[in-house]
C-alpha positions as CSV (number, residue, x, y, z in Angstrom):
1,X,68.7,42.3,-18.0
2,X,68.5,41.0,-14.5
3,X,68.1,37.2,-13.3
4,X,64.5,37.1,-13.2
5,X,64.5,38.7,-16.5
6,X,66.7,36.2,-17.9
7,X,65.0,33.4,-16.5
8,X,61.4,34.9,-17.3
9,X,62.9,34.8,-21.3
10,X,64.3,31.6,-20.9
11,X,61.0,29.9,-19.9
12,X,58.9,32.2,-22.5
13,X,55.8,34.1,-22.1
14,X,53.1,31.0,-22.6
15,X,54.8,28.3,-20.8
16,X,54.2,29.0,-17.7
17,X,51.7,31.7,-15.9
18,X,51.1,32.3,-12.3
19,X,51.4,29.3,-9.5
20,X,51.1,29.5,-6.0
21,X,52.9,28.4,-2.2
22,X,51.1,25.2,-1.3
23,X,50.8,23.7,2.1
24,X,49.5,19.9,2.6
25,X,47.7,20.2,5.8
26,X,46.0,17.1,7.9
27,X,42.9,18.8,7.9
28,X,40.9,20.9,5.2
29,X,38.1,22.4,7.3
30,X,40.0,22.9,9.8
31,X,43.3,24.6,8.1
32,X,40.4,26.6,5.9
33,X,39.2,28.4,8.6
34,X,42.2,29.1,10.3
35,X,43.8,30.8,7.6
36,X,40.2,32.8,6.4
37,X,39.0,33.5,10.2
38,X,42.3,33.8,12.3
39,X,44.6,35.5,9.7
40,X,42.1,37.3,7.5
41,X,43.0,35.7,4.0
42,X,39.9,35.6,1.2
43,X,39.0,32.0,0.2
44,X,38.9,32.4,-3.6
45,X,38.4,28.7,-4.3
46,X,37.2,25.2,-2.7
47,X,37.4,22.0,-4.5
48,X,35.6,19.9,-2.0
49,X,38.1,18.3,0.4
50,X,41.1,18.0,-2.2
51,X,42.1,21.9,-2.9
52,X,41.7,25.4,-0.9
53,X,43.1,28.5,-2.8
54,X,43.7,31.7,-0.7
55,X,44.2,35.4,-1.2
56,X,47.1,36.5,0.8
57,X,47.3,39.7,-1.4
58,X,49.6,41.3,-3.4
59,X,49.6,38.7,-6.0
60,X,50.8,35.6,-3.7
61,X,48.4,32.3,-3.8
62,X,48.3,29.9,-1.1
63,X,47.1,26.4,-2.0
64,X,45.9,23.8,0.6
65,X,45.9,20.1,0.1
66,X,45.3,16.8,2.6
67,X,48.3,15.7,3.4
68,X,47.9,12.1,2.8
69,X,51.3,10.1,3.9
70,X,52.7,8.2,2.3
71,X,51.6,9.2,-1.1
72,X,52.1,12.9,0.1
73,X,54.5,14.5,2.2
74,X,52.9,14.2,5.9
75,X,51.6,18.0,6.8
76,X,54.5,20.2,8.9
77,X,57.4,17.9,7.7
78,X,60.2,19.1,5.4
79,X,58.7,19.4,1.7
80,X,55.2,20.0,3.4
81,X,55.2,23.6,1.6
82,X,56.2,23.8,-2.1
83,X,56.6,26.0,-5.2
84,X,53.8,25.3,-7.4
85,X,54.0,26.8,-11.3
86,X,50.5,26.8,-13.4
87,X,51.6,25.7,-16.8
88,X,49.0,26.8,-19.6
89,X,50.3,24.3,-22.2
90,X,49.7,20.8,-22.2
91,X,51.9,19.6,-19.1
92,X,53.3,16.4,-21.6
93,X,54.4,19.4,-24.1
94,X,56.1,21.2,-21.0
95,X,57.8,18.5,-19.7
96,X,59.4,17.4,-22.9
97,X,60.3,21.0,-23.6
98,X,62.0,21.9,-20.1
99,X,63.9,18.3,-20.4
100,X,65.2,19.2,-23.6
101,X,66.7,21.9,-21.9
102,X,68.4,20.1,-19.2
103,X,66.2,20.0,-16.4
104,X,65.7,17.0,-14.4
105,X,62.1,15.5,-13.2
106,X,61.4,13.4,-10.3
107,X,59.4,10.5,-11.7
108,X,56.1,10.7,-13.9
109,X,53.4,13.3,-14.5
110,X,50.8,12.6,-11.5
111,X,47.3,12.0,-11.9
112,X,44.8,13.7,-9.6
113,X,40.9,14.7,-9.5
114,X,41.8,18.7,-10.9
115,X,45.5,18.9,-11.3
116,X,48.4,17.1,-13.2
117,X,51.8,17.3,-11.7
118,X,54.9,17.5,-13.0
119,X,57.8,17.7,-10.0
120,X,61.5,19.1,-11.5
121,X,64.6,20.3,-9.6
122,X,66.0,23.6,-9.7
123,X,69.9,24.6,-10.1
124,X,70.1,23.8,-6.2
125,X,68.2,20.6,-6.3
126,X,65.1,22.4,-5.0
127,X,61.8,20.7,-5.7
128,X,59.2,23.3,-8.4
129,X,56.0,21.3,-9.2
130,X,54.3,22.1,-12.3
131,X,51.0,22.3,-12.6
132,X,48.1,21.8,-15.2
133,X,44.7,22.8,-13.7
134,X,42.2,20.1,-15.1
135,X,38.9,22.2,-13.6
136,X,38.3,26.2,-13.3
């Protein structure tokens, strides 16, 4: 069994399915377009001026939000692009689970407009967000 293997039983088959990179940009329209027009990436979904998810192929998801300091991480600074995993249980349920199991969380579940976040540290203090879609 390899690492990812190991890690892929540890976390279970339901828990936790697909995520993305995400980027906080200073501006949606404008960070849109460069990533569709100048690099060629297919806009698969826009959630007004709050979310952008991109194609970059082979499986990989990019997600754009506003960068919105000092609530978010200002856009181009350290923490400005972030492991996002898509839970598809109730984010309470995986939060309680994954603390059971000894991993730590940075603060409470936070509330947005289409997404609930959860942020944790990995075995090298490395911040994963979960992530509980609200819309489709």
């Amino acid at each position: 069994m390899t690492l990812l293997q190991g890690h892929l039983a540890f976390l279970g088959d339901t828990m936790i399915n697909g995520g993305n990179a995400s980027i906080y940009v200073k501006n949606m329209d404008k960070s849109v377009i460069f990533y569709t027009e100048v690099l060629g990436l297919r806009l698969r979904n826009r959630v007004g001026e709050t979310w952008a998810e991109l194609d970059a192929g082979s499986g990989l998801t990019l997600g754009l939000h506003p960068a919105n300091p000092p609530k978010t991480v200002a856009a181009g600074a350290v923490g400005a692009i972030n492991v996002e995993l898509r839970v598809s249980e109730p984010l309470e349920a995986v939060v309680q689970t994954l603390s059971a199991r000894g991993v730590t969380f940075n603060g409470p579940i936070l509330e947005y407009d289409a997404v609930r976040i959860a942020s944790m540290n990995d075995l090298d203090q490395n911040i994963i967000l979960l992530a509980q879609v609200l819309i489709e």
